[in-house]
Phi, psi and omega in degrees: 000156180247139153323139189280331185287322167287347174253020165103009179279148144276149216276100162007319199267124169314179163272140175350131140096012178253056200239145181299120168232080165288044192273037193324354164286313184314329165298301176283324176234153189131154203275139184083003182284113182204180184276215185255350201259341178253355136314315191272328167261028178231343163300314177295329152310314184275000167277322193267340181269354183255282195293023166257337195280312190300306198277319163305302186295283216258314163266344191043053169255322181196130202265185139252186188241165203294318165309289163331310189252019161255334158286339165267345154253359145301334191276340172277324171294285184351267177313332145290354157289318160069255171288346145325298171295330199273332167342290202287286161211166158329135165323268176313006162250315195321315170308305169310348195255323192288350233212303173266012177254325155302349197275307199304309217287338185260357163286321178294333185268325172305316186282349178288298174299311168320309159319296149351288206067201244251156191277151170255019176229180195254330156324264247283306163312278225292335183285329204294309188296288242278315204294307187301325202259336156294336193277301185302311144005263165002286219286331137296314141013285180230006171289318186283359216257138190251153170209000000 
């Protein structure tokens, strides 16, 4: 008799320490679990909550404002609340909304510094950029994000 491996059938069973896990639910739902697009706004949050602690806190160079930083720590929180938040809605609309309400909130702050001119220390540039480059972060964000 011959062995199935020998006449060319493949063998079905992975090799020892090798197994398949396609479970594509654990990636969208569960808690802290999220995609790369609701990723990306929760990445802009936690960029706006480092310029705040840093460039506010710690330099007293350049703040965010209260609203920003309460959307943004929903937007960090939010995918790790898990059945709390989907209570209410989907995970991917809290973002999406938290994601263009960041969009808004950072057109309003460009137009402030422009109005302004120009920052004066190079902390106030550089928070002012890390802050501008989250906002947009956001905004792609939740421009991908389907709901």
């Amino acid at each position: 008799m011959t062995d199935e491996r020998e006449m060319g059938t493949p063998d079905p069973t992975p090799p020892p320490g090798m197994r398949e896990t396609h479970d594509d639910s654990a990636v969208t739902e569960g808690a802290g679990a999220f995609t790369s697009s609701e990723g990306l706004v929760a990445l802009a949050g936690m960029v706006l909550l480092a310029v705040w602690l840093i460039f506010d806190v710690f330099l007293d160079d350049y703040g965010i404002g209260t609203v920003t930083f309460l959307i943004a720590v929903l937007v960090v929180v939010a995918p790790r609340m898990g059945n709390a938040v989907s209570a209410l809605h989907p995970v991917s609309t809290v973002m999406k909304v938290a994601g263009y309400a960041l969009a808004v909130i950072g057109v309003y702050d460009v137009i402030g510094a422009i109005e302004e001119g120009f920052y004066e220390s190079a902390g106030t540039i550089i928070g002012a950029l890390a802050s501008y480059a989250a906002f947009a972060m956001a905004f792609v964000g939740a421009r991908q994000i389907e709901s």
